[in-house]
Each structure stands twice: as structure tokens, then as C-alpha cells.
C-alpha positions in Angstrom: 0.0 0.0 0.0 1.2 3.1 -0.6 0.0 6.5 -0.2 1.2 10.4 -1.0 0.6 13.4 1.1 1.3 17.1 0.3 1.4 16.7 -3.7 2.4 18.9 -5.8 3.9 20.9 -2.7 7.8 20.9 -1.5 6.4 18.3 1.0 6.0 15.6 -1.4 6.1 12.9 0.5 5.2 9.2 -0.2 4.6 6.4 2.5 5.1 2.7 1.9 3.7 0.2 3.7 4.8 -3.3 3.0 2.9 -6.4 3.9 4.5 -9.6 5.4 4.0 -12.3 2.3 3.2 -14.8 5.4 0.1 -17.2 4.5 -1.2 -16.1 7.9 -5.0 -14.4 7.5 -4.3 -11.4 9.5 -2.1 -8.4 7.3 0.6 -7.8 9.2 3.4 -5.2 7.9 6.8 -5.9 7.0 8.0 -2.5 6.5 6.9 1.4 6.6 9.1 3.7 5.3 8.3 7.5 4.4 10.2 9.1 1.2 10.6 12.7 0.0 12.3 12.9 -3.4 14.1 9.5 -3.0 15.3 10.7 0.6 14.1 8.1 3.2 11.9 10.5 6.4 11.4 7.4 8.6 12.1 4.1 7.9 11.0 1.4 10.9 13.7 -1.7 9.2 12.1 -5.5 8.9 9.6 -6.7 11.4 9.8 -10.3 12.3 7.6 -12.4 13.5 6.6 -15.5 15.6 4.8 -18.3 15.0 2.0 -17.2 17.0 2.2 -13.6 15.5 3.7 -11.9 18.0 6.3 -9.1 16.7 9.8 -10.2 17.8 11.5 -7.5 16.1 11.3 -4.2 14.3 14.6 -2.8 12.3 17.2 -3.4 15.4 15.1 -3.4 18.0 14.0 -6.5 19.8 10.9 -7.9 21.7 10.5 -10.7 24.2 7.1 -12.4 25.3 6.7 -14.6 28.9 6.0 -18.3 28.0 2.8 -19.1 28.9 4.1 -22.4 30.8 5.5 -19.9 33.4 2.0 -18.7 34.8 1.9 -19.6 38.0 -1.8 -20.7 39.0 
């Protein structure tokens, strides 16, 4: 998906959002990145996922998730 805002103005700027090409039902992105005349704005890296669909990673920056096994009852 991909969308412009400001055209036609010195803020030109166009937003990408790619989608994780996973089978999985529900979209998920695998990138957003903001460009103005080929210079990148923002960029957020790869997001990577787990097999449940929990985000374990965006660009650089990591996630962690509690096992459920560890709930104490």
C-alpha cells in the first residue's frame, strides 16, 4: 500500500507500507518507510515475527514475550 501526502507541494512525501508475504489471515506489515524525493523520512527496518504472530523484532530493536508455561496458578 502506498500513499502520498502534500502533492504537488515541497512536502512531497510518499509512505510505503509493506505487507508480510506470510500465508497467515491477518495483514501484518513488513516495513513502513516515508520518502521525500528519493530521501528516506522514517524508515522502521524488517519486522519479524513469531509463530504465533507476536512481533519479535522491528529494524534493530528487539521484543521478548513470557511463556505461557511460566504462569503460575
Amino acid at each position: 500500500m502506498q500513499y502520498n501526502t502534500g502533492p504537488g507541494t515541497a512536502n512531497d512525501v510518499t509512505t510505503t507500507l509493506s505487507q508480510d508475504g506470510s500465508t497467515n489471515l491477518i495483514p501484518r506489515p513488513k516495513r513502513i518507510q516515508s520518502l521525500r524525493g528519493g530521501q528516506s523520512l522514517f524508515d522502521t527496518g524488517t519486522f519479524t515475527y513469531d509463530g504465533a504472530g507476536n512481533v519479535l523484532s522491528v529494524g534493530s530493536d528487539t521484543f521478548s514475550y513470557p511463556r505461557r508455561d511460566n504462569q503460575r496458578e
